[in-house]
C-alpha positions in Angstrom: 65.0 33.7 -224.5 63.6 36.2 -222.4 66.1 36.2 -220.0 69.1 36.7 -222.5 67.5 39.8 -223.8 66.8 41.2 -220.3 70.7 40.4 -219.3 71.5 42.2 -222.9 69.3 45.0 -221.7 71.2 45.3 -218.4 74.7 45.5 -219.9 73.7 48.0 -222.3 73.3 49.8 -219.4 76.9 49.9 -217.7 79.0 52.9 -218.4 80.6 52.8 -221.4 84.5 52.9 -220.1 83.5 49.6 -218.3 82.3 47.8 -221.5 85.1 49.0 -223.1 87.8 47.4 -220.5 85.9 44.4 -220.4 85.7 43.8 -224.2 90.2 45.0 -223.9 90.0 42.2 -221.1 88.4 39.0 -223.2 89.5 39.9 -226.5 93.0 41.4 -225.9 95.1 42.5 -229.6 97.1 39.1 -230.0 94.0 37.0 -230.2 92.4 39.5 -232.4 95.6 39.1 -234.5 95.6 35.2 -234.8 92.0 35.2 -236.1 92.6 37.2 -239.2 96.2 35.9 -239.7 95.0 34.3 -243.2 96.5 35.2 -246.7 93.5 37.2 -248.3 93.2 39.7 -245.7 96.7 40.6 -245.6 96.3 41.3 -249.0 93.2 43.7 -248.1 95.7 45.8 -245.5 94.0 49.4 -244.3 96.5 51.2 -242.0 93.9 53.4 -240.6 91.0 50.6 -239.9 93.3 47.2 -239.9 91.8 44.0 -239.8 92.0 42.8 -236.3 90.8 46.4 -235.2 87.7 45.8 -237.5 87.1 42.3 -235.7 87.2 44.6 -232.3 85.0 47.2 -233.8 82.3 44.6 -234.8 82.2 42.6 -231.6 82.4 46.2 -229.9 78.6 46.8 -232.5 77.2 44.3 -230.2 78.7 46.0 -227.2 77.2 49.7 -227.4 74.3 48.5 -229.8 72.6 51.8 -229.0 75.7 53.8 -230.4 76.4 55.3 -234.2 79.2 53.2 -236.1 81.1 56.6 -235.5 80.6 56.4 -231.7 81.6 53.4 -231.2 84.7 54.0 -232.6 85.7 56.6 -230.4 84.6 54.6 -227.4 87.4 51.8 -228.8 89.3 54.5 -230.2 89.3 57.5 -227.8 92.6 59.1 -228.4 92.9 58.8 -232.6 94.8 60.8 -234.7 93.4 61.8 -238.1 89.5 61.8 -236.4 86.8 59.6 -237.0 85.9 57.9 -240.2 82.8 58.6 -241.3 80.3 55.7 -241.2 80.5 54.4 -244.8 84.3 54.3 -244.5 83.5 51.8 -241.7 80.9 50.0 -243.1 83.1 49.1 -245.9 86.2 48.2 -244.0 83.8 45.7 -241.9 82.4 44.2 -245.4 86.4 43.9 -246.1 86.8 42.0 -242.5 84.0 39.3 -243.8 82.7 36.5 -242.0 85.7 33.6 -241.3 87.4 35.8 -239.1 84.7 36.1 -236.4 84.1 32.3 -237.1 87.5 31.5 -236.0 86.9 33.8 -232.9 84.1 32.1 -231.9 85.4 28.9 -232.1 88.6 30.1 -230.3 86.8 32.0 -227.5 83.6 30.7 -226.8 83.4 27.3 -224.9 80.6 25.3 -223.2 80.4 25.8 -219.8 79.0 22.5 -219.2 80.2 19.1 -219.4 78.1 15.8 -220.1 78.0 15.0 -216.6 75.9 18.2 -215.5 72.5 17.5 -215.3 69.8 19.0 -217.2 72.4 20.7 -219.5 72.0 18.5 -222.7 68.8 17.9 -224.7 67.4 14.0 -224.1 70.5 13.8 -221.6 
């Protein structure tokens, strides 16, 4: 456990134009989109923070955990009209975003890297 906080440690440290192209890299707009295609958050449309840009934002938390809500948006979000939202207005469009859509992201972007065969990869294997 150690060693995934160390590794967390060391990519909090790369410049923060490189974490943002990776996270534009693994989690371009149209998967984004297909996660919260459902009904009930259509219905709970923001045109300034939408819903797929809130799933970004959130993963992007994780990214720049040393950051303000408000600077993290402006790392995903350099060139923005209309400013900044201030950090309630964010907190409450991620409440909005809720839970299922970063389940359906994880299940649609996060994979084993091992298979059955690999030894020493499987508990009791």
């Amino acid at each position: 456990m150690d060693r995934i906080y160390t590794e967390l440690d060391q990519f909090s440290q790369w410049p923060s134009g490189e974490r943002v192209a990776a996270l534009k890299e693994l989690l371009p707009r149209s998967l984004l989109a297909d996660a919260v295609a459902e009904p009930s958050l259509r219905s709970r449309f923001c045109r300034r923070l939408p819903n797929w840009f809130m799933l970004w934002f959130v993963v992007g938390i994780g990214l720049f955990s040393r950051d303000s809500y408000r600077q993290v948006f402006k790392w995903l979000q350099p060139f923005r009209r209309g400013g900044t939202p201030g950090r309630s207005t964010l907190c409450v469009a991620r409440q909005r975003l809720g839970v299922a859509p970063l389940r359906r992201l994880l299940e649609r972007v996060v994979t084993l890297l091992a298979t059955p065969s690999t030894p020493g990869t499987f508990h009791r294997q």
